[in-house]
Structures are given as C-alpha cells and as structure tokens.
TIPAMI-473658 format. One record per residue (C-alpha): y, z, x; residue in three letters. Coordinates in steps of 0.1 Angstrom, whole numbers, padded with zeros to 4 digits, always signed. Layout:
// TIPAMI-473658
YZXALA/...
***
This chain:
// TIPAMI-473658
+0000+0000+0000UNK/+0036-0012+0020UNK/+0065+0011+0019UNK/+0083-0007-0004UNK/+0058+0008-0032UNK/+0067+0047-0019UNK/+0098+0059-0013UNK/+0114+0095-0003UNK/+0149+0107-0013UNK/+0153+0133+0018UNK/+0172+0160+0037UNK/+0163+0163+0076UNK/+0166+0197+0071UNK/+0152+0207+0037UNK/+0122+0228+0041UNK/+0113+0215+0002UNK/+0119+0181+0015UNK/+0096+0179+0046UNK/+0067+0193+0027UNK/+0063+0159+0006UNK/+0070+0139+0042UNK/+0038+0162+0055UNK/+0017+0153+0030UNK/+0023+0117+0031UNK/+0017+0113+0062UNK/-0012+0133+0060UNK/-0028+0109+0037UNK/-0015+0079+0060UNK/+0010+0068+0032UNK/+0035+0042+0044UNK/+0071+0054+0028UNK/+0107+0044+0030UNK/+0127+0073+0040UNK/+0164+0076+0026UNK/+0180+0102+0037UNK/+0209+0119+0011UNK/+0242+0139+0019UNK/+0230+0170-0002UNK/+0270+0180-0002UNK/+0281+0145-0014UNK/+0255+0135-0035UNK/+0249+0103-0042UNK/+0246+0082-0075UNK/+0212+0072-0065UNK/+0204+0110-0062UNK/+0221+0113-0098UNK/+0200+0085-0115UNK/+0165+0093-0098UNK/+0166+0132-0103UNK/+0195+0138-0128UNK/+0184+0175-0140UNK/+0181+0196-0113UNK/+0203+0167-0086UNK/+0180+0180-0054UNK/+0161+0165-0029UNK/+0131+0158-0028UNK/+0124+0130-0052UNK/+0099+0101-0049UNK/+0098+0071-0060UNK/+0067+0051-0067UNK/+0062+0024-0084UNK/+0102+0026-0094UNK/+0092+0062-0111UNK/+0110+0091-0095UNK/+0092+0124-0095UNK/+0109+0153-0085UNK/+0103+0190-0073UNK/+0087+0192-0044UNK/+0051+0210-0057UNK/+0046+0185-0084UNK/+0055+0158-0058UNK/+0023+0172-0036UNK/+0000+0172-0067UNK/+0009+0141-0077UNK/+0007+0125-0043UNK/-0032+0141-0041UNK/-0041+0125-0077UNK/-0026+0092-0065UNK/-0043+0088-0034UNK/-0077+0103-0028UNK/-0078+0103+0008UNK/-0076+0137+0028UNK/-0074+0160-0002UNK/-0045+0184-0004UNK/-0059+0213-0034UNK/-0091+0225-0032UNK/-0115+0207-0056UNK/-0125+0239-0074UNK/-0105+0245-0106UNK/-0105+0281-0099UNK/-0095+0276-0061UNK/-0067+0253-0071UNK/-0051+0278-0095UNK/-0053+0301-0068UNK/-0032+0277-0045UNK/-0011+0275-0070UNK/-0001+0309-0074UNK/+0004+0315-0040UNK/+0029+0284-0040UNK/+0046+0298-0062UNK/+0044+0335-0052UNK/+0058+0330-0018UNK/+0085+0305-0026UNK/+0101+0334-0053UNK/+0094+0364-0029UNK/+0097+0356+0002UNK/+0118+0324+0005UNK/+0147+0343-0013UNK/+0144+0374+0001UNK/+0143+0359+0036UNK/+0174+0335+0030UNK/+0196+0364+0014UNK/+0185+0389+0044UNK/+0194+0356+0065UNK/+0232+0361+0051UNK/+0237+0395+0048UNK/+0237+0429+0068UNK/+0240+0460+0066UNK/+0217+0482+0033UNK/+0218+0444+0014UNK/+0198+0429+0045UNK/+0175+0457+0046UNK/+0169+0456+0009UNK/+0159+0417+0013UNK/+0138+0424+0047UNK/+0118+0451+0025UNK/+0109+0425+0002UNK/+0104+0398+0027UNK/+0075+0418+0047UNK/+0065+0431+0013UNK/+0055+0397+0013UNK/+0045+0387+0045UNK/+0020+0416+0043UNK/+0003+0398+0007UNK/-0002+0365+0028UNK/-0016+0382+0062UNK/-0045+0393+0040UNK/-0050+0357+0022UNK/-0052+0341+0055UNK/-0070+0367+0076UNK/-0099+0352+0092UNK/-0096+0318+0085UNK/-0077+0289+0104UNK/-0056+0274+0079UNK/-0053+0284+0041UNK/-0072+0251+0033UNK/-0102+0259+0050UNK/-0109+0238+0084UNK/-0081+0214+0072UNK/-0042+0216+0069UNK/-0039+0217+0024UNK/-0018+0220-0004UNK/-0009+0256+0003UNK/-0004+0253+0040UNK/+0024+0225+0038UNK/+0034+0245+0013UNK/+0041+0279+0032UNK/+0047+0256+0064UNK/+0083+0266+0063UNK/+0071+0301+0074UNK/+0063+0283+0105UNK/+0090+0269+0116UNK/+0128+0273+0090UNK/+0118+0314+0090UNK/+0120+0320+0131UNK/+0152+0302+0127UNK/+0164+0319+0097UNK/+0154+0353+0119UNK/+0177+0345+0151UNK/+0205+0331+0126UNK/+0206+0360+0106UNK/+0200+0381+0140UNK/+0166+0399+0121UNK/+0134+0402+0126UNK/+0106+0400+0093UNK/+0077+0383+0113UNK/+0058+0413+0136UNK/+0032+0395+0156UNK/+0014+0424+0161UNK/+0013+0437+0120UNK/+0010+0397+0110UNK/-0014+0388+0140UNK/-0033+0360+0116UNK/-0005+0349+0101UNK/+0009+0343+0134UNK/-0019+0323+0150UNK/-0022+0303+0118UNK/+0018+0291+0121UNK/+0001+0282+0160UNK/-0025+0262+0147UNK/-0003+0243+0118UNK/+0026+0236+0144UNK/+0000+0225+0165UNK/-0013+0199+0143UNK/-0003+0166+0153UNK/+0016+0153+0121UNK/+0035+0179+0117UNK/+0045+0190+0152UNK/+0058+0151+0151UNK/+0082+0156+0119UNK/+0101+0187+0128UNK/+0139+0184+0125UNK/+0151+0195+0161UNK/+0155+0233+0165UNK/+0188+0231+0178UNK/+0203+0213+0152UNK/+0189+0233+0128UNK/+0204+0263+0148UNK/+0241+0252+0139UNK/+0233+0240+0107UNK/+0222+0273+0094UNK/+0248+0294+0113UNK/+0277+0271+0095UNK/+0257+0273+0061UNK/+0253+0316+0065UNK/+0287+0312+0070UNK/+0299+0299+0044UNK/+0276+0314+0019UNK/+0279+0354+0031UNK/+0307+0357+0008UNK/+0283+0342-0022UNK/+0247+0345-0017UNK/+0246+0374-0049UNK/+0228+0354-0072UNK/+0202+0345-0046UNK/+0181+0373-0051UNK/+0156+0375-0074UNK/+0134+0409-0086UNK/
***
C-alpha cells in the first residue's frame, strides 16, 4: 500500500502523536508525514479533526480518524501484520485499561508536577509514583508489556520512556527511582532500544527548550490540568 493511501497529521514533539508513527512503522506502513503548527493551526487540522482540533489524525483512504488510542486499534484491525493488542478478549480489555489508566494518572500528574513547585509539585509527584508503583507491578518480570514483542500498551506508555526523563530535569524533579522501579526501568531500556523506535525520537535537546519555554508559559495556568 503507497503513502499516498496513509497519511499522518503530526507534531515532532507530541508524545500522542509519535505513538501512531511507532505503530506504523511497526507494521512496515508506508505514510505521508505532515507536520502541523499546534499554536497556529491549520484549516486542514480544522477539516480533518474538527471536534477536539489536536494532533494526531490519520488519514486513510481520505477518512481522518483521530485520537491517538483509537488510531492504534484501528491501524491493528486494518493491517494484520505484527499485531499490536493481544488476541485475547480479556487481555485486550486489560491493555486497555491500562492505556487509559496511566494517561489520566500519571501523564497529568507528571506534567502539572513538571510546572509547579513548591506543596502543588509535591501533591502531583505523590500521585505520579502513586502510579508508577501500579505499572512496576504489571511489568515485573516480563520484557515488554506485550509479551516478547513491543504492543499496544508499550507504545502506549512509551512516553514514560523518553518525554518523562525530560519532563523530570525541566521541572527539576525526580518521579522515576531506578532502584523502587527497577523493572520499569530496564523495560524503558529494552523499548528505547528497539530499533524503530530508537530511530523516531524527536532530539532531546530540542525537546529540552521546547518544554522549558512551554512550563514557562503555562506555570501561571496549569490549574485545570489536574485531575482526581
């Protein structure tokens, strides 16, 4: 299938982005990558993904999807090749929930701990390793949370990887104890590691001043960001 059939409404930075660019590749999907100014959107943006106006969106077939989970399911019911969720309905639900899990605990937490300081950070940081400590036991003793193979739920928690470390030195923090978190810590080894992915990670650097400008700017309004 030629690029021209798949394409990807990006952000080089996005963490929600980059998951639907590791799964594509994954699968060996050819793509067209368009990359958007999230802070002066586009009309494309507008047209292919007017409710929530975010990237990610694909487009296949001239069909956008958006939102970066139902992208990955739909891209593993699409094309068969290297499955993403496991084939088990019960598994799959379980993948699932920890998707979702994560992305409302921790990702919030650790972006608002990210901007803040002071009894607000710590607040956030408590509920940050609060959830780190739920996905060291779900990965304990295994390589990745797919199994043998990099799945849906490891490009989904992939961020963890490689946005939180930066997220820890740009909010001058520290969530991720390699000691407390030991196999959480060799799996974000072994998923960095991984060929595809250690080939589509935005620059550190850059990402370092991105995310220094962007703490700067939202300190003074980050309230809403945290969710019970």
């Amino acid at each position: 299938m030629g690029s021209q059939d798949v394409k990807l409404v990006s952000f080089w930075v996005s963490p929600f982005a980059i998951r639907v660019e590791w799964a594509l590749k994954l699968k060996g999907i050819e793509y067209e990558y368009i990359e958007e100014d999230i802070f002066n959107k586009s009309n494309l943006l507008m047209e292919l993904n007017p409710v929530h106006k975010k990237v990610p969106v694909l487009v296949h077939d001239q069909k956008p999807i958006a939102e970066s989970f139902i992208i990955l399911e739909y891209i593993d019911e699409i094309w068969k090749q290297y499955p993403l969720l496991p084939h088990h309905p019960y598994q799959r639900a379980i993948a699932r929930f920890w998707a979702i899990s994560v992305e409302q605990k921790l990702l919030g937490a650790a972006w608002v701990a990210t901007c803040t300081s002071g009894d607000e950070q710590e607040k956030a940081l408590n509920v940050a390793r609060e959830a780190m400590e739920k996905i060291e036991g779900e990965i304990k003793g295994k390589k990745f949370f797919g199994g043998d193979n990099i799945g849906y739920l490891d490009i989904a928690l992939g961020w963890i990887s490689y946005w939180l470390p930066v997220w820890e030195e740009v909010g001058s923090m520290h969530i991720i104890d390699p000691l407390k978190y030991s196999a959480t810590t060799t799996w974000m080894t072994n998923f960095l590691s991984h060929p595809v992915i250690k080939d589509s990670l935005p620059p550190r650097n850059k990402m370092l001043v991105y995310y220094n400008n962007l703490r700067n700017k939202w300190s003074s309004t980050h309230h809403d960001l945290l969710k019970d």
